[in-house]
N, C-alpha and C positions, 0 to 999 in steps of 0.2 A: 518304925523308929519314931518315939514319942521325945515330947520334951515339951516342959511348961515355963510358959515366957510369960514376966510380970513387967511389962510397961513403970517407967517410973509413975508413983501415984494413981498406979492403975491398977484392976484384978488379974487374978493369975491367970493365962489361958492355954489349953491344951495346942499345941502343936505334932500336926501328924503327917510326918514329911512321906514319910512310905505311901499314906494313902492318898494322897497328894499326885506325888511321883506315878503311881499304878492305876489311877482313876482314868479312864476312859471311856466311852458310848457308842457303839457302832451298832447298827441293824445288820443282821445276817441273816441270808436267803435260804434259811435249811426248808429240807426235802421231808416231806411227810413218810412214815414208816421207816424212817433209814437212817439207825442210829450210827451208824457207822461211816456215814459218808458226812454225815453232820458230825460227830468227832473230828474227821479229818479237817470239817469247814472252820470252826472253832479252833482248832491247834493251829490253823496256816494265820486264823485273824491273831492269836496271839502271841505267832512269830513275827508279823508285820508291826506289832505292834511294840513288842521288844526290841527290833532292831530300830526304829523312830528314836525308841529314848534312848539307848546305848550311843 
């Protein structure tokens, strides 16, 4: 969700609410060789992370 906001007497600037909203940084401890227990480590962080901002 974009949208551009001109301040009075000011330039136009992009506003980016979605990436804004969905920006986060966590370290996660994946497991060498094991794509698939790292799938599941990565879907649970971006379940914990969905229910935060819901």
């Amino acid at each position: 969700m974009k949208a551009k906001v001109k301040p009075e007497g000011e330039k136009t600037e992009d506003l980016d609410l979605l990436e804004d909203f969905l920006s986060t940084k966590e370290v996660l401890q994946l497991q060498d060789n094991n794509p698939e227990e790292n799938y599941r480590i990565k879907l649970a962080a971006l379940r914990e992370k969905m229910r935060e901002r819901l």
